[in-house]
Structure formats: C-alpha cells, structure tokens
N, C-alpha and C positions, 0 to 999 in steps of 0.2 A: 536415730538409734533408740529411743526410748520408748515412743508412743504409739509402736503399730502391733505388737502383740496384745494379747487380750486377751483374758482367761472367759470361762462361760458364766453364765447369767447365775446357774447352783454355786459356781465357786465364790461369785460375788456375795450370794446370798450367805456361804457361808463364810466369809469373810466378816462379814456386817455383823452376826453370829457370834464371830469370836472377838468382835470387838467389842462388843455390846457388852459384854459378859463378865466375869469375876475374876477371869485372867490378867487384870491388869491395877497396877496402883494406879494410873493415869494413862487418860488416853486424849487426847484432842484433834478431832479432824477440821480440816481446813478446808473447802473448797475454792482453787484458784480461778476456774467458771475455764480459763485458756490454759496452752499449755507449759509448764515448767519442768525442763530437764535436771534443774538443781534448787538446792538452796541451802542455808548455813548459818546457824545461829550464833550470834556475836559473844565474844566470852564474857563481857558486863552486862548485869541486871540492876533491874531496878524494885529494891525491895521494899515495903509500906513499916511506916513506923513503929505497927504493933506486930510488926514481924511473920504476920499470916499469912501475907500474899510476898509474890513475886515475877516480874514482867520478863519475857524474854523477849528479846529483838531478833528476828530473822527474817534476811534476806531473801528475798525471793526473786530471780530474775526471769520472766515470762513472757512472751509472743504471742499476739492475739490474733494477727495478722502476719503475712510474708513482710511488710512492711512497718509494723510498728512493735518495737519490744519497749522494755520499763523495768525499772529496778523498783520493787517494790518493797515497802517494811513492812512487816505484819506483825504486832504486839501482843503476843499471848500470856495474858494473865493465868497464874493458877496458882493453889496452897502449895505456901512453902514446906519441905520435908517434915520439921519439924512440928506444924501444922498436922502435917497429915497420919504422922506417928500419933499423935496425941487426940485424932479425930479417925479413928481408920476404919469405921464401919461402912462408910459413905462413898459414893460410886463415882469416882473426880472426874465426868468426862463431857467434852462438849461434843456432840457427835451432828452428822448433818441435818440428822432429826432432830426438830426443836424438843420433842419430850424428853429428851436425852443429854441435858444441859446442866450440870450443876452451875448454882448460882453463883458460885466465887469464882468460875471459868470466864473469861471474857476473852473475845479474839477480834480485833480492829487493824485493816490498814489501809495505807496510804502509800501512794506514787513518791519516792523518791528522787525518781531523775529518770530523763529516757535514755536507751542502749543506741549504741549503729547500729544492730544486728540482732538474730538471736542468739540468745547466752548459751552454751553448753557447760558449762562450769565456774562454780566461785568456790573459791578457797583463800582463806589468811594467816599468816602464820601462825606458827604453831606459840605455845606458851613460851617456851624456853628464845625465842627471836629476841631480836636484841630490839628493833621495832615494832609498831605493830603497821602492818599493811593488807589491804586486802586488793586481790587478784582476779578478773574474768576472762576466761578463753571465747570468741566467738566464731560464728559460723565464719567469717570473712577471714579467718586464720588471723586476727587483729586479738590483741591481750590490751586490757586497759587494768591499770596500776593504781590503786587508791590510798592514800594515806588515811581516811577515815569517813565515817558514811557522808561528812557536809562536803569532803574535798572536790574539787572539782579531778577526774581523772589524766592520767596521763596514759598515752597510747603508747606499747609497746611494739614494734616494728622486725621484722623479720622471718616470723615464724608464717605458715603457708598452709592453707587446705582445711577442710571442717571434720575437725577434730577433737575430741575432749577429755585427754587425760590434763590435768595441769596438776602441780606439785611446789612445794615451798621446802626448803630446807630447813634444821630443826633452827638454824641458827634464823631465819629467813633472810641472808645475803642474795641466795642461787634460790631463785625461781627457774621451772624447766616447763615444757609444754610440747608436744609432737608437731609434727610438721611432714613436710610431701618428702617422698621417697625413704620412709621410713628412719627419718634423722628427727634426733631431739634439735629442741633450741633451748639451750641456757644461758639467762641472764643475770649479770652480775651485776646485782641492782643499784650497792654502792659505789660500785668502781668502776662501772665497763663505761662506755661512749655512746648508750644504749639501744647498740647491735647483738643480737644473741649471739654466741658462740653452735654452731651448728656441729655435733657428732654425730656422724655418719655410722652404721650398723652394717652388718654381716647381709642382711634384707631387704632390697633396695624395694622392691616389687610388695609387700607384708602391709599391714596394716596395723596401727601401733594400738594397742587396747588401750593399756596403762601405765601411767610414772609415779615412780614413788623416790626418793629419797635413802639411804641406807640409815636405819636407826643408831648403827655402830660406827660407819665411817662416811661422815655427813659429806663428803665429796661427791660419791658413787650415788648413780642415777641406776633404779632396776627398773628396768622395761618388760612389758609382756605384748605377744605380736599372736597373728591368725597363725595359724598350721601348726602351733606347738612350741614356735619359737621362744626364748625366753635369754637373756644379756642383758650383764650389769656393767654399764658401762662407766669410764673416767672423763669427765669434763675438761680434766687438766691438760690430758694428754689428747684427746678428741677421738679416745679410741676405744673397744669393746674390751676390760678386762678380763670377760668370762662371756660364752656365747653357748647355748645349749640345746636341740634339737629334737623334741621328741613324737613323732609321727601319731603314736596311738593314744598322744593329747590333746588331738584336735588345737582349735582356737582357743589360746591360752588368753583370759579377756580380762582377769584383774591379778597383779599383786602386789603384796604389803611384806617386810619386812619386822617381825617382834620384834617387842623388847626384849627379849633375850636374843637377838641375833639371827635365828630362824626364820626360812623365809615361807611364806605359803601362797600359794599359785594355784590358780582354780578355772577348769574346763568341764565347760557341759552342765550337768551337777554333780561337778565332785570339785574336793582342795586336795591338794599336795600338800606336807609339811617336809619344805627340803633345810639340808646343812650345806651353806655354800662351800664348805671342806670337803663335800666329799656329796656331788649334787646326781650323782648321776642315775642314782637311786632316790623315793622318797623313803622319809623315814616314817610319813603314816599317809592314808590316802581318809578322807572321810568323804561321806555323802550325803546330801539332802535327804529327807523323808519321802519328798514330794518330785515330780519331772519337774524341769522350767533350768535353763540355764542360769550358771551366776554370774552375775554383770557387775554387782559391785562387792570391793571387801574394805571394811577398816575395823583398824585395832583400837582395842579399848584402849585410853588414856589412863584410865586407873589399875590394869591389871597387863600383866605379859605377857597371859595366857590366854586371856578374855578377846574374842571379836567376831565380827558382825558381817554376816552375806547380805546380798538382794539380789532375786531372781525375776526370770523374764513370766513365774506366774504369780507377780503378786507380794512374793513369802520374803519377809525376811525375818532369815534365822542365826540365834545366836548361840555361840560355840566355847567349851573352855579346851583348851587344852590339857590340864591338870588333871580332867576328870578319864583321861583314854585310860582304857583298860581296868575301868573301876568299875563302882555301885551302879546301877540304870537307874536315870531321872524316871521321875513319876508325872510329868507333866506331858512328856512325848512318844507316848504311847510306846512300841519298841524300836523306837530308836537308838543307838548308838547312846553311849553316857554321854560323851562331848557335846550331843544337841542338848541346848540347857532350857530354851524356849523358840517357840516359831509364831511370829506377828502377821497372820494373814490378814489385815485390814485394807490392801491394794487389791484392787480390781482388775490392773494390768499390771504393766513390769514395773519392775522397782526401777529408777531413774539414777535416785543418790542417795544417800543414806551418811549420816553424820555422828557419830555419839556426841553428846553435850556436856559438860560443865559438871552434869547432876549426873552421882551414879546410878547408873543401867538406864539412863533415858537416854531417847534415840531419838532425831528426827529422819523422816523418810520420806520422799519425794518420789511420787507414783505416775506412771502415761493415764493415770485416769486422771489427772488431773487434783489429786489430790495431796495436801501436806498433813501427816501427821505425826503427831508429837508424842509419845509413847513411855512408859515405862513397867515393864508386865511387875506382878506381883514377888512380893519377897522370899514367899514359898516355894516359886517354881523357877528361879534361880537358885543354888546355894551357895556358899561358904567359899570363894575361891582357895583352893590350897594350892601347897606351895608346888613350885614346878620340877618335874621328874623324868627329866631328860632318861633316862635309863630305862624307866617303866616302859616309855614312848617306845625308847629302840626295841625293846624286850616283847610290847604286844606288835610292832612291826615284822619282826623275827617269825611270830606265833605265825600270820597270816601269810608269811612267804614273802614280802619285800625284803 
C-alpha cells in the first residue's frame, strides 16, 4: 500500500523547494536508504542540562529485503522550543544535503531488535492508558505486543491477512486491528485469554482501510472500508451499531473521531465532517489544494479542531476546523480558510503521519523512503479559536449539504 505511487521528478524538485525554505520552524529529513511504512515517536525525551537541546526517540520499523525486517531507533537531536523562541532567525533543518545542516541538529540510529515480518504499523497508547504499551501489525496478520522498547515481545494471535489499520483505546485495555473477511479483532489485553474477540461487519467481501477507537465512547470501534462503506461497530456485543453506505464516496480509506465528538472520513481528496446523530448527511465536505488521494488522517492532540491528512502525492496538509467559513489563510494561496498549512517534502505517498508531544510538529513517514520531522512556521498557522459548531452547519447550509 505505501510505496508504488510516485509523484514526478518537478514535484520532487518542488518538494525539496519547499522544504528548504522559510516555511518552517524546523524541518529534519531522514533518509531510511529501505523501505518504512510507519514510525512513531515515543512520548519521553531527553533533554541537555542547559536546556537548549532535546533528543526524540523514534521508532522506525523497515524491510530491506522480502526476508529481513528491524526495528530501528533513530535519535533526533534538535533546539528545544524555548531555545528556538529566543534564537529564531536561524534555519533549524537537517536536510539530505549536507549544506543544509544546522549544527545543533544531529540524527543517529541503531538496530533495535529484528521483526518476523514486515511491519505495516506501530502504535502506543495513547497518554490518558492506564499503561504504557507499544503495538506492531504485520504482514503475516501476526500483532506483537511490547511493554517497552528493551522488553522482549509477545505475539498476539488471531488476527488474519496483510493489513494495516491498528488502534489502542484511549484507556489502552482494547487494542483492535483488521482481519480477513472484513471482521475487526479486539483484544482485551488485561483480561482476555489472549484470543481476540472477532466482529463481524455488514462486508464480508470489503477491504478494511481503518480503525480508530471512539473519542467519546471508548468501547466503539469506527471502521472505514473500500466502496464508501463506513460502521461503528460494539466489541461488547460483536455487532455493527451503525452501518453506512455511500456509493458516490468511493473508497472510504481513513477515519478519526474529534475531540468534540465529530467524526471525519475522507475519499479521494476530499473529508467529510459527519454528526454520528444524524450521519446521513455531512455537515461540511473540504478538499485538498492538490490531486493525490488521502491515506492517512490524525487529530491533533492539543486541539479538537486541529488535524492532519497524508496523501498518495506526497502532501501532507493540515487543517482547523474552527477556521470554516471565516478569514482566508495567507500561506495557501486560495485555498479554503481550514487549509492552515501544506508539507510537500515527500516525493511519494505519505505512508503515516503522527503528531508529537511538541505543538504543531509532525512526523511523517513517505514510499520514498524517507522520515521527516517537521514543524511549519508560527506565522502560517494561527491562533486556534474556539469551536463553532453552528458556523459549520450554517456555511454547510450556504453550499447545499
């Protein structure tokens, strides 16, 4: 799924372009040399005693070969916030060109541990878990289960076929992850016998994009499937709550649940913003700038209204909700207010995409093989404000939804 589209040589060119450039408070590219479908930055840093610098750990799990994969740590040093508030004329970026280096940037790693397989996804829980655990789906339908990066893993059993949604609960009890004939597997990490609980879906024949968790009612698993499909299903009961069919949505390939409750689902290049009250309509539709379908989405951790696409050219773009139907950004030409910034630095499709610890910095995981570590400028984001449910339905009204 990640690594066979590819944008052209000019959009490369102008990728490198815009990353090079004054768009951003920090940029860091990585080059993995093989390829990585994900990776995910661990929520501990390591910060230096005069408080300038600060280390992130991230994950990287990659296949170099049909036969040999690795979990890799890669250590990226760079100035800490406070640092770069009080130095900010300076260009923070390490890029693949050595001339393009600032000197407090340092990026190193090392081999971990080898995988059985290749990885299609890591994920750990979320802050509010009552533990901390981290999780890998692989090609062999095999989940292996970490209590922390020295643990040795444990294999999780049941799940089927090469797949790559995976998902943690906010509490991280219920871990879930797709499986053959379009049935979840959840596991109940502290309690179960550790067999997954398999739900069964309306789709026997479907292909499961993605799982997320309900940000309001930590039970419910929302699902997203090919041909439009879209069901939030109950673990407890092993059955589809809510099941939803929309033909002229095509392949429905990611969705995430707000923090306000709100769900958003996205086909082709475009999102939905649906009300699971009353789904059958959205309440806004937005679009990318650019072609390229969206493959991946997540919400900002610091904001309800704040979060983040990745598409199959490259882009990932970040979005407020707050801002529909207001002022036009100045940073994306004419775009829609809600595009707040667009990260062309991939050369191919965005793989995975993570927001970090640090606000508005992103990591993102490209089929070109590359990781980059990001945070655009302060200028060309603004001010989240507060959220305006009303506005939403009111400029939906205006366009005919």
């Amino acid at each position: 799924m990640g690594i066979e589209v590819e944008v052209s040589q000019a959009a490369a060119d102008d990728a490198f372009l815009a990353a090079s450039g004054s768009n951003y408070e920090l940029f860091v590219d990585v080059d993995q040399d093989v390829s990585a479908q994900s990776s995910m930055v661990l929520r501990e840093t390591i910060k230096d005693l005069d408080g300038s610098k600060e280390t992130f750990m991230i994950l990287v799990p990659r296949s170099d070969t049909e036969t040999t994969s690795e979990m890799m740590m890669c250590h990226v040093t760079i100035p800490t916030e406070s640092y770069m508030r009080a130095n900010p004329n300076a260009l923070y970026q390490h890029h693949r060109h050595k001339n393009l280096r600032h000197p407090m940037i340092e990026v190193r790693q090392t081999q971990l541990c080898e995988l059985p397989d290749e990885c299609n996804r890591i994920r750990q829980t979320p802050v509010s878990a009552r533990t901390y655990r981290i999780a890998t789906r692989h090609a062999d339908g095999s989940v292996l289960l970490f209590k922390g990066i020295n643990s040795d893993p444990v294999t999780l059993n049941g799940a089927a076929g090469d797949f790559f949604p995976l998902a943690w609960s906010a509490t991280g009890d219920l871990l879930a992850t797709a499986s053959d004939d379009a049935s979840v597997a959840v596991w109940d990490i502290n309690n179960g016998n550790g067999r997954p609980k398999i739900v069964h879906t309306p789709w026997k024949d479907e292909t499961i994009n993605d799982i997320c968790f309900s940000s309001n009612q930590g039970n419910l698993v929302i699902v997203s499937y090919n041909n439009g499909h879209f069901a939030v299903l109950d673990p407890r009961t092993a059955t589809a709550a809510f099941a939803q069919t929309r033909p002229d949505r095509q392949d429905v390939m990611c969705a995430k649940q707000t923090g306000e409750g709100y769900v958003i689902t996205c086909h082709s290049n475009k999102w939905d913003l649906l009300d699971l009250r009353s789904p059958t309509k959205p309440l806004y539709t937005g679009t990318t700038s650019r072609q390229g379908e969206i493959w991946n989405l997540e919400c900002s951790p610091f904001s309800n209204t704040v979060f983040a696409t990745g598409a199959t050219n490259g882009v990932v773009s970040l979005w407020d909700l707050s801002r529909i139907g207001r002022e036009k950004p100045t940073s994306c030409g004419n775009a829609k207010p809600e595009l707040l910034f667009e990260h062309r630095g991939h050369s191919a499709s965005v793989n995975d995409l993570q927001w970090t610890h640090r606000d508005w910095t992103v990591l993102s995981t490209g089929g070109d093989c590359m990781m980059q570590l990001w945070e655009p400028t302060r200028s060309s984001h603004r001010t989240v404000t507060q959220w305006d449910a009303e506005l939403i339905s009111e400029e939906a009204r205006l366009i005919g939804y």
